[in-house]
C-alpha positions in Angstrom: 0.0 0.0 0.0 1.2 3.2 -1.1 2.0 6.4 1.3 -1.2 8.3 1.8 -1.7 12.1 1.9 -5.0 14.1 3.0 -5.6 17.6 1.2 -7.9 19.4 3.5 -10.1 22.0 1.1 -12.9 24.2 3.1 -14.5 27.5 1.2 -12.3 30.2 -0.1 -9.0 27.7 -0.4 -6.7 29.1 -3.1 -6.9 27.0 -6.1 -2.8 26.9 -7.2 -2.3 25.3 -3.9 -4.6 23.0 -3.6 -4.4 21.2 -6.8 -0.6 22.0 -7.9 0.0 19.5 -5.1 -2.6 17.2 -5.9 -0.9 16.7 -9.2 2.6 16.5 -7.9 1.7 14.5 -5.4 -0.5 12.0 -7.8 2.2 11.9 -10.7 4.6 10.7 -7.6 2.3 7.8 -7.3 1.0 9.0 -4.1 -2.2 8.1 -2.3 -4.5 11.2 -2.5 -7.4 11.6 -0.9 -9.0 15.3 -0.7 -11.7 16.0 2.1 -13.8 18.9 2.6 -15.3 20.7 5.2 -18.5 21.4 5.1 -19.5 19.1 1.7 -17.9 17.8 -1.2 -18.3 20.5 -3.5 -15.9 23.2 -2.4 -15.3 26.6 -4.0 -12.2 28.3 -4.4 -11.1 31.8 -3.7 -11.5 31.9 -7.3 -14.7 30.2 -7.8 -13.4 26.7 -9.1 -15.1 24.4 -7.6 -13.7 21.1 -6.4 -15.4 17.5 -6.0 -13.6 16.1 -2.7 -13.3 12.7 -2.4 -14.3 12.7 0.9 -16.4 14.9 4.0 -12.9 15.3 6.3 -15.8 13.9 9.0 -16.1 10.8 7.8 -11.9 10.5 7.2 -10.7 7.8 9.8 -7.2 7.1 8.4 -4.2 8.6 9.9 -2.1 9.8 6.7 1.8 9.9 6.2 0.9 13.6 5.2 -1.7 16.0 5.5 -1.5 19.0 3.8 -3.3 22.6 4.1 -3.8 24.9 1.1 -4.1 28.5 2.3 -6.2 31.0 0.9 -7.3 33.5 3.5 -10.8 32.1 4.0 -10.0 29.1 3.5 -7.4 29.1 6.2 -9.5 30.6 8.7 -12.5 28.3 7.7 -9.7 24.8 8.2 -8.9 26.7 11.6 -12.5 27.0 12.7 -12.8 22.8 12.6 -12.4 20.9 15.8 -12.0 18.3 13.3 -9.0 19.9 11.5 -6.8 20.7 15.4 -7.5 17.0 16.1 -6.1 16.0 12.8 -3.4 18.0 12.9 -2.7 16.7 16.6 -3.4 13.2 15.8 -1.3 13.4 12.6 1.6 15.1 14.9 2.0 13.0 17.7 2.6 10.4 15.4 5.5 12.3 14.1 3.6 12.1 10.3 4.0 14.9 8.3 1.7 18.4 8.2 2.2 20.8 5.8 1.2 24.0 5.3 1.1 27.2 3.1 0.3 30.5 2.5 -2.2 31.8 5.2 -2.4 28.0 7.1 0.6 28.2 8.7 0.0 30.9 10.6 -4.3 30.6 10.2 -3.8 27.0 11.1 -0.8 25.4 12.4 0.4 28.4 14.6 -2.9 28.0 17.0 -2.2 24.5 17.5 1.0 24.9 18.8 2.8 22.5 16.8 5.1 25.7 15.1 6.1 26.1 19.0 10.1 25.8 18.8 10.5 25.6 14.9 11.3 27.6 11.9 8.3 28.1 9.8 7.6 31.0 6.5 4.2 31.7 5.0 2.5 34.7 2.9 4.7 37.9 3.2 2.8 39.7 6.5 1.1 36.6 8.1 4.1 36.3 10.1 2.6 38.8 12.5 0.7 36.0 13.7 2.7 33.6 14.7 3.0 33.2 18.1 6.9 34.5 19.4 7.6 31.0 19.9 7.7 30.4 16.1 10.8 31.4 14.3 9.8 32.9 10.7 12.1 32.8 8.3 11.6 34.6 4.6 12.6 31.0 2.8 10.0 29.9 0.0 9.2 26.1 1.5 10.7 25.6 4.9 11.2 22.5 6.7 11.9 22.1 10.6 10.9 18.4 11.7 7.5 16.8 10.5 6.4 19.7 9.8 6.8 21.8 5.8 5.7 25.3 5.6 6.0 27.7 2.5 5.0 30.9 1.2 2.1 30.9 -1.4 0.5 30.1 -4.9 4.2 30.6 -6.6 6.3 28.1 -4.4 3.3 25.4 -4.3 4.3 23.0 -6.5 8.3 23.5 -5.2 6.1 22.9 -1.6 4.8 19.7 -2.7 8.2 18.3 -4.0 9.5 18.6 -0.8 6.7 16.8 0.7 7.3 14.2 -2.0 11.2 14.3 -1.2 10.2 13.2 2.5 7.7 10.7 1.3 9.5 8.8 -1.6 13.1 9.9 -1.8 14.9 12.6 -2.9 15.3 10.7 -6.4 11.4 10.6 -6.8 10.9 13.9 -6.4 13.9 15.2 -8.9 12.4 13.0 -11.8 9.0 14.7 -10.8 10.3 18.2 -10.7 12.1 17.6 -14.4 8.7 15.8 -15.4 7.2 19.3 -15.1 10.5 21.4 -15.9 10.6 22.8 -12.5 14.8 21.6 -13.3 16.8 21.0 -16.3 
């Protein structure tokens, strides 16, 4: 059975990071499920609307990754679900990864506490709201432990190559990378 990463998509999620990944991650030959909050139909910051896979309620799998798009609704609609902190909890105390970008890391992760002690980047100015205990840093995708942070709809699909890197191997994720001419 293959490694197995949740995209968690609520209203106003920001398209480029939601599905760049989804791509990357399913051209990897990754497991990809995507839940929503809320329904199954889930629209965009930009009005695309997604069919999830799944309601994240009725999700019982712990994954190797899960993975936040950002978007600022969309990261302050994942942060309202009790469901979403006990995934993210459940997800870390497993040591599993949880990644994050844009708004989410500060809209999502941050309240959680799991940033608590680690480097961590996300949308130029969101910064402001990370806790003092969370070291920002102006990197595009950072990575400090389980958890993978990085800036916004630009770096996405260099976000999800990292998450592939820690899932399949650094060879994995080159081949991908020059698959889509992110390298020579």
């Amino acid at each position: 059975m293959g490694k197995k990463v949740l995209i968690v998509l609520a209203e106003g999620f920001e398209e480029i990071e939601a599905l760049a990944p989804v791509d990357i991650f399913r051209r990897s030959g990754l497991d990809v499920t995507i839940a929503g909050i809320g329904g199954t139909q889930i629209k965009g910051s930009r009005n695309v609307v997604i069919n999830a896979d799944i309601l994240l309620a009725d999700y019982d799998a712990v994954p190797d990754a899960k993975v936040f798009p950002g978007g600022a609704g969309g990261a302050e609609n994942l942060a309202s679900s009790s469901r979403v902190k006990d995934l993210i909890r459940s997800v870390n105390s497993k040591g599993n990864i949880i990644a994050a970008i844009c708004a989410s890391p500060a809209v999502v992760l941050a309240p959680t506490g799991i940033l608590d002690g680690k480097k961590a980047t996300c949308y130029p100015g969101m910064e402001e709201h990370f806790p003092p205990e969370v070291k920002a840093v102006e990197e595009n995708v950072v990575e400090d432990g389980n958890v993978i942070t990085s800036k916004g709809p630009a770096t996405a699909i260099q976000f999800a190559l990292k998450i592939v890197e820690r899932l399949l191997g650094k060879d994995t994720a080159e081949s991908v990378g020059k698959a889509v001419l992110l390298y020579d």
